[in-house]
LOLUMKE-674635 format. One record per residue (C-alpha): residue number from 1; residue in three letters; x, y, z. Coordinates in nm, 2 decimals. Layout:
BEGIN
    n  res      px      py      pz
  NUM  ala       X       Y       Z
...
***
This chain:
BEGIN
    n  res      px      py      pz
    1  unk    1.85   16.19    0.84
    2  unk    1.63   16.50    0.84
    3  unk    1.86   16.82    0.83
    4  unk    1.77   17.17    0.94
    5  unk    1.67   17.41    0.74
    6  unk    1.36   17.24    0.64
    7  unk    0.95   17.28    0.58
    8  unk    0.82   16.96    0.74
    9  unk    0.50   16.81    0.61
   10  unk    0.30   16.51    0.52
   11  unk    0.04   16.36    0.33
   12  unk   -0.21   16.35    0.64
   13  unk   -0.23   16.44    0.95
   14  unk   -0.15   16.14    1.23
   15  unk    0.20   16.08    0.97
   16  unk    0.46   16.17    1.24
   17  unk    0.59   16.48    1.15
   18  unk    0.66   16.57    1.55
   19  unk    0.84   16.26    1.57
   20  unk    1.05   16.33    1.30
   21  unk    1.08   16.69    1.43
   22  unk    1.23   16.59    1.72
   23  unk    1.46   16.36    1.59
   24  unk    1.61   16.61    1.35
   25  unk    1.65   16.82    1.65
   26  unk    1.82   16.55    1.84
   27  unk    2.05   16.46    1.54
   28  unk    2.13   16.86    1.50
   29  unk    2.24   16.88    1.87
   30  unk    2.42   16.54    1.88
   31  unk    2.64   16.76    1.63
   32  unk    2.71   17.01    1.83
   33  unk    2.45   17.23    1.64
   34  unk    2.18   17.48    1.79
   35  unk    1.85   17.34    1.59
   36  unk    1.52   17.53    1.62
   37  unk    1.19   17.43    1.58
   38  unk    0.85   17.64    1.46
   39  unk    0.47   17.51    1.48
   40  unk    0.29   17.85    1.27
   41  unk   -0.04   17.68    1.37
   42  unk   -0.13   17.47    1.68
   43  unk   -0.49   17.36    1.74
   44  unk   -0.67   17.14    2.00
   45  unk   -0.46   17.05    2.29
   46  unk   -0.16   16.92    2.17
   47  unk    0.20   17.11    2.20
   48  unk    0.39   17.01    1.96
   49  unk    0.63   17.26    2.03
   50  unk    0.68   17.14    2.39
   51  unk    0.70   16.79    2.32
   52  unk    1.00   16.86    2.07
   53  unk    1.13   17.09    2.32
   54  unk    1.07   16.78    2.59
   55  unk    1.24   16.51    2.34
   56  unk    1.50   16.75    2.23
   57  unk    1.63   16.94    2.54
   58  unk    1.81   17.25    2.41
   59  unk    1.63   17.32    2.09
   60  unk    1.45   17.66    2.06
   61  unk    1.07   17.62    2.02
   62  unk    0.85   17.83    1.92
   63  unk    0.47   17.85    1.82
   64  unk    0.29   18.19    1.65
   65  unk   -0.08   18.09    1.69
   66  unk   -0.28   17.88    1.88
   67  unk   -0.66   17.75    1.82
   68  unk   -0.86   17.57    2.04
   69  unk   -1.05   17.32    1.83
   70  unk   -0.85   17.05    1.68
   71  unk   -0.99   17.11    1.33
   72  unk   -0.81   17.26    1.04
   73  unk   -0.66   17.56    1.13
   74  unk   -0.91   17.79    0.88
   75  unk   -1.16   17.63    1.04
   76  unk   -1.03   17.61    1.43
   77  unk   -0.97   18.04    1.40
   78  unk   -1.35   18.11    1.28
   79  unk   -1.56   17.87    1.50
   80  unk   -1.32   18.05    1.78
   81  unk   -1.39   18.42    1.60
   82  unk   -1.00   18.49    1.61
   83  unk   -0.81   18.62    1.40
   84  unk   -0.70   18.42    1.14
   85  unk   -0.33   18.36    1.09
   86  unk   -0.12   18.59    0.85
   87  unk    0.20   18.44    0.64
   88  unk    0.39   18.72    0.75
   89  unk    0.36   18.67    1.08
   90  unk    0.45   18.36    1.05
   91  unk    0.75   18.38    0.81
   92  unk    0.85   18.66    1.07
   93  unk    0.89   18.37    1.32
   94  unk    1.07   18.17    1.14
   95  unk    1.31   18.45    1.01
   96  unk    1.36   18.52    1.36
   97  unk    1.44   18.12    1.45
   98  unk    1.64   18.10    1.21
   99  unk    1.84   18.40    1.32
  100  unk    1.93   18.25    1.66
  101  unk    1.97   17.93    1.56
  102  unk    2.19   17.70    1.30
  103  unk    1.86   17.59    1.12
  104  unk    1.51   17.56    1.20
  105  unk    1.25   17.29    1.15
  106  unk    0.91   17.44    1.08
  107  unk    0.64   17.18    1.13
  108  unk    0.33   17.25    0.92
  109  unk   -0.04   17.18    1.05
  110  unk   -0.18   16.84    0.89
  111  unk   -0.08   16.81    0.49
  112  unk    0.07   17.08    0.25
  113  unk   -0.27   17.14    0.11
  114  unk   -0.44   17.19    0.46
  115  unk   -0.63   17.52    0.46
  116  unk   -0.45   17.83    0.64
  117  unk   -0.66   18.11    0.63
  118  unk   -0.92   18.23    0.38
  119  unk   -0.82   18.02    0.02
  120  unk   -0.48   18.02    0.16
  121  unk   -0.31   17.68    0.28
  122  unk    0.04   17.53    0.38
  123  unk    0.18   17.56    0.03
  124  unk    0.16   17.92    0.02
  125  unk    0.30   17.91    0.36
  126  unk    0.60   17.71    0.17
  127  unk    0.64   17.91   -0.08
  128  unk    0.69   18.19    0.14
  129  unk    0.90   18.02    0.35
  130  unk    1.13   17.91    0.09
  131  unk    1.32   17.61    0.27
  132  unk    1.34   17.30    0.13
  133  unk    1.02   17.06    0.16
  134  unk    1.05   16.69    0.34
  135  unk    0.73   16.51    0.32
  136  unk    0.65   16.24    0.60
  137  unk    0.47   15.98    0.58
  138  unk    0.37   15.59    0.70
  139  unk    0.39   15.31    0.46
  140  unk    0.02   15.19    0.50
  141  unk   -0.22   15.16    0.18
  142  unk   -0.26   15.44    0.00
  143  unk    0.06   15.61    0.08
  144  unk    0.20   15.67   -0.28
  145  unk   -0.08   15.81   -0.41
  146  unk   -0.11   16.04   -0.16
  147  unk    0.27   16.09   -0.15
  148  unk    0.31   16.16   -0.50
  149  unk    0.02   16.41   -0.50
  150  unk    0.19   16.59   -0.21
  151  unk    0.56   16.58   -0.44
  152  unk    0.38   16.67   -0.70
  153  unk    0.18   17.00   -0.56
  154  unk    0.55   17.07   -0.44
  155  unk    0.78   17.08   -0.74
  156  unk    0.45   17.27   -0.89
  157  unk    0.52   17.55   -0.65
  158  unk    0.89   17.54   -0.76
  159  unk    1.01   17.45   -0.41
  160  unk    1.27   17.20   -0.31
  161  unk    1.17   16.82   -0.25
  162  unk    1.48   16.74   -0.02
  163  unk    1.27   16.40    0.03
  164  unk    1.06   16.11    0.20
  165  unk    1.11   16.03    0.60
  166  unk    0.93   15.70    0.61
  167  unk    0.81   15.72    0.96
  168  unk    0.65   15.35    1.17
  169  unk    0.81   15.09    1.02
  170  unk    0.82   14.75    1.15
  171  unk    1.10   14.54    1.22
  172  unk    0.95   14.24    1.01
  173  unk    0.74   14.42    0.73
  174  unk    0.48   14.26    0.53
  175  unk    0.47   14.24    0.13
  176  unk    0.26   14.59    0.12
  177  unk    0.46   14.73    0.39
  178  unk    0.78   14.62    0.13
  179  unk    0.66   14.71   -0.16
  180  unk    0.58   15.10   -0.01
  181  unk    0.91   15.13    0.11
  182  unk    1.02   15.06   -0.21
  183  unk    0.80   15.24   -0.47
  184  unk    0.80   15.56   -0.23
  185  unk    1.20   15.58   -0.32
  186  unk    1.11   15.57   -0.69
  187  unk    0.87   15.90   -0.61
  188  unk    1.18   16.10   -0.41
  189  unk    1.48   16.04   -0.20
  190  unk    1.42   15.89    0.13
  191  unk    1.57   16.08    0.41
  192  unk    1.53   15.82    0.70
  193  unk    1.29   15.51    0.74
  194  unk    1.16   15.58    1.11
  195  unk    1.14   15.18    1.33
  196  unk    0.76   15.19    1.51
  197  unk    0.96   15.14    1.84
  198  unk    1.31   15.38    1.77
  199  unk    1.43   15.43    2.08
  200  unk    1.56   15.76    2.00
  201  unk    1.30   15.99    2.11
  202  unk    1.00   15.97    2.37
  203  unk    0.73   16.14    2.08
  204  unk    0.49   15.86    1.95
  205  unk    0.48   15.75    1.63
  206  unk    0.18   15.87    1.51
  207  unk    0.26   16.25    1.69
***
């Protein structure tokens, strides 16, 4: 299971890291814990942090800055001529969160490589961060190349790898399904494989 305390990402976007968001926040308050959850960046329509807050009724969301075009967030904040995002706002946030809370989840935008702001991306937003990194991700083809890039780029940075969540699994998995399951537990621990249908929270697998 996913604890708190955490910097959520994934080796695309479309891996589930929402849905594994909320489910760490449901865990947390099925322990009688106060879990909180952070998006630094939202673009395009989507609210994340309403849909956690929506799956995972007493968790504190939060979200620092918002874009309109679902694009890379970079991207999204000069074809909107805003104000690109700042780490230190954001590790403000999560400082805050963190402080009225018994952990926080903070959900980064896409992959840990995903540009931020000018040659900054998510990593730097790690690093500042300073939590322990989970990476997400579904057990299609391609997944451990891309995972152990994503591990890799991680333990570079000196940060934590507290593991895999293997998110969409299905019940009766084929021989490349198998075999990713597998060979992904060789590359870090795995936290949690995630069923396609769990039951557990209303946030879509792919979300």
């Amino acid at each position: 299971m996913t604890p708190l305390d955490v910097f959520l990402t994934a080796v695309d976007a479309g891996e589930g890291k929402t849905r594994v968001a909320g489910l760490a926040a449901l865990h947390a308050l099925a322990r009688g814990r106060k879990p909180g959850y952070l998006k630094p960046v939202e673009t395009g329509g989507q609210d994340d942090a309403r849909i956690v807050a929506a799956a995972a009724p007493g968790t504190v969301c939060a979200t620092v800055y918002r874009y309109l075009a679902p694009l890379d967030p970079a991207v999204s904040a000069r074809l909107q001529h805003a104000q690109e995002p700042t780490i230190e706002a954001m590790v403000e946030a999560a400082e805050e969160l963190r402080a009225a809370t018994d952990g926080v989840i903070v959900e980064s935008s896409g992959g840990f490589l995903t540009p931020l702001a000018g040659s900054l991306t998510f990593a730097d937003l790690a690093v500042a961060i300073a939590l322990p990194v989970v990476i997400v991700v579904r057990p299609t083809l391609g997944c451990l190349n891309r995972t152990a890039l994503t591990a890799e780029a991680i333990k570079r940075r000196g940060l934590e790898l507290a593991g895999i969540v293997i998110n969409g699994c299905v019940h009766r998995p084929d021989l490349a399904e198998r075999s990713a399951r597998a060979e992904l537990a060789r590359i870090a621990t795995v936290l949690e494989s995630i069923p396609l249908d769990a039951t557990r929270t209303t946030v879509p697998a792919q979300q």
